[in-house]
N, C-alpha and C positions, 0 to 999 in steps of 0.2 A: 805754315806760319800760325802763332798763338794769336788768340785773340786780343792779349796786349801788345804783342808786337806790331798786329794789324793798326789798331787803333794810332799806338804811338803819342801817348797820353801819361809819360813816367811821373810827371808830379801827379795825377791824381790818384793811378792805381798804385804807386809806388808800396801802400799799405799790401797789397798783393805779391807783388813782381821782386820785393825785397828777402821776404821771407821765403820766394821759389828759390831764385836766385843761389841764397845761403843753404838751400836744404832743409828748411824748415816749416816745407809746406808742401800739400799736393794740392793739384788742379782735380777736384770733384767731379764736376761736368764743364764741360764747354763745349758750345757752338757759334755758328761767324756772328752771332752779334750779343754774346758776353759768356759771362766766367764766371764758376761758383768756385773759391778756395779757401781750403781750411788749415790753419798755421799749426801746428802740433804742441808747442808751449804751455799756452793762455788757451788753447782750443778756439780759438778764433775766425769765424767765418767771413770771407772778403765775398760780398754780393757787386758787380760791375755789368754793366746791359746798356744796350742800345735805349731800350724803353722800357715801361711797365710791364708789358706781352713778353717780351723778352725774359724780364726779371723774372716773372712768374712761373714762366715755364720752367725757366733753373731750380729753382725751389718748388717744384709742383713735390711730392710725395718726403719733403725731406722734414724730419722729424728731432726733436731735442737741443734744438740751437739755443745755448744761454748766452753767446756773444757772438755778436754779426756789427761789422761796418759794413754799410750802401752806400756805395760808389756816389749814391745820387738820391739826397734826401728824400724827393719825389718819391722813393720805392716804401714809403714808412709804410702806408696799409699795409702791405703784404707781410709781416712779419706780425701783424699785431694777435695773429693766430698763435704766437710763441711765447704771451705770455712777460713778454722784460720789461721789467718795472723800471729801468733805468734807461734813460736816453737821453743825448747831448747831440744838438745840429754844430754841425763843424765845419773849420774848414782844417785844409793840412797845409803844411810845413813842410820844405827843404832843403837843405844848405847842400847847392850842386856849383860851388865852385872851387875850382882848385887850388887856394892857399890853407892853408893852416893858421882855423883864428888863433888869437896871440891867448897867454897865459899870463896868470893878472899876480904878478909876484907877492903881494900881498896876502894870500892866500895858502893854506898847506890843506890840499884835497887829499884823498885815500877813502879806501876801502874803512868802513866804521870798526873801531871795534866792540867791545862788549858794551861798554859805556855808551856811546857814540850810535849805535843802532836801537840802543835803550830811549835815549831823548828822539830818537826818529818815529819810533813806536810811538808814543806818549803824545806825538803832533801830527802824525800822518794815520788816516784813517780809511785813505780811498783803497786798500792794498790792505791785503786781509797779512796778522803780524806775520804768518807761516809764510807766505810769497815776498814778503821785504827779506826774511831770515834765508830765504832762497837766494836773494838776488843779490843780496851781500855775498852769500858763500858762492856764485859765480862770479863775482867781482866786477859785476855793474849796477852798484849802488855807492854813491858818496858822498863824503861827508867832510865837511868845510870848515876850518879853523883860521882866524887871526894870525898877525905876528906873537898877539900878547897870549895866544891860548884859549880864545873866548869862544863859543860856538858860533858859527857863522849861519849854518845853512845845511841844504844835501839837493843831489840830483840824482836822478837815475834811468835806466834803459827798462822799459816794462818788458814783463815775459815775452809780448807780440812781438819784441821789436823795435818800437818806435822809443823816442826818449820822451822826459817829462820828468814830474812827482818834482818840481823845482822848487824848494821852499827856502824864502830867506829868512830866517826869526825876525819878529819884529821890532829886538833892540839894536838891528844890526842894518834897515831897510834905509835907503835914502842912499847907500853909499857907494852904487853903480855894481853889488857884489851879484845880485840875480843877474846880469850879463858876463861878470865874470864864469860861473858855475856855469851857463849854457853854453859858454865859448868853451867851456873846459871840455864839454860830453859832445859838444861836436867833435873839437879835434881827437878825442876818444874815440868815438865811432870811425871818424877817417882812419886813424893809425889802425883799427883792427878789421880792415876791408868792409866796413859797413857805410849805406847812403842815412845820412843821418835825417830822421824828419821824425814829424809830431801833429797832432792837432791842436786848431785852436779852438776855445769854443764860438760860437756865432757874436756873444756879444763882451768876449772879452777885449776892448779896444786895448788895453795896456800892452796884452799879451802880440797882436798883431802888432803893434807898434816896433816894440820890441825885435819879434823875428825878421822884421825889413829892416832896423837898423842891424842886428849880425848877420845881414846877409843872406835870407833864406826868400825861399820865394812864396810864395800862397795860392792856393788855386784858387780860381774865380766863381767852381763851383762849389755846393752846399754837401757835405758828405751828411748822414747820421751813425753813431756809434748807440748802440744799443744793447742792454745786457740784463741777465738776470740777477736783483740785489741776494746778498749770503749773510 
């Protein structure tokens, strides 16, 4: 039995257990009391442990990490030997129930195209242009229009995985469209065998708001996500 299996804890490691699951990750080290995994997309290290001791020993000799989530913010020192100028305390997201959110007719989502990934470029900056211009051409990035044509927004599934990058323009906010576009890339993720989840950050109350009313659940514990800026 895996160490996630043992534990029995799918919303917390889900950032882990998801990307095994689909193949798009192997299990580094493990012993009974955690897991070092690295997702092969984003290159993504998933840190999960019993304790500190634990943690460290998983990571004693491991070298190069520019992205790591920990299971458990508690583990931040240990990584601070890596160098990542970027870090966010989290928590995670995820929508583990069996209907299919609704679809907001108002709305024409799709795949961007030249145009449409151009205006994406120009407002999204967390995602270098080359990995947006990926994720378009795998067909999990999108891009939201009106009945009248007017640009609405975009969402997407990051290389790791998880979903996010949800932005409403600001001529377009007020009009319930940011739950429309998350209930769209849930029921996305469900239709193509995926568990749909995300982080939030610690202290975006909007964004927690938000994933309780569509239905997702939050963990109670504190993750960190951590990476090196490009």
């Amino acid at each position: 039995m895996s160490y996630f299996e043992e534990k029995n804890n799918p919303l917390l490691h889900c950032c882990a257990t998801e990307p095994l699951r689909l193949g798009r990750a192997q299990i580094l080290r493990e012993t009974p009391h955690g897991a070092l995994v690295r997702e092969d997309a984003a290159g993504m290290y998933v840190l999960a442990a019993d304790s500190t001791p634990d943690a460290e020993e998983l990571l004693r000799g491991v070298d190069g990490i520019d992205f790591i989530m920990l299971c458990n913010a508690d583990f931040a020192p240990l990584i601070d030997r890596f160098d990542l100028d970027g870090r966010m305390r989290c928590f995670q997201a995820a929508y583990r129930k069996p209907e299919l959110p609704p679809i907001d007719p108002r709305l024409h989502i799709a795949v961007p195209d030249a145009r449409a990934l151009e205006h994406i470029l120009q407002v999204y900056h967390l995602n270098s242009p080359e990995s947006l211009r990926s994720q378009a051409r795998r067909g999990e990035l999108f891009f939201a229009t009106d009945a009248q044509g007017a640009d609405v927004g975009f969402v997407g599934i990051h290389p790791e995985g998880d979903f996010g990058m949800l932005e409403v323009f600001p001529e377009q906010r007020g009009q319930g469209y940011g739950a429309a576009l998350e209930n769209f890339i849930l029921r996305f993720c469900m239709e193509t065998g995926r568990l749909p989840y995300c982080q939030v950050e610690e202290d975006n109350r909007i964004s927690m708001n938000l994933q309780r009313k569509l239905g997702l659940e939050l963990t109670q514990e504190m993750l960190l996500m951590a990476w090196r800026e490009h």
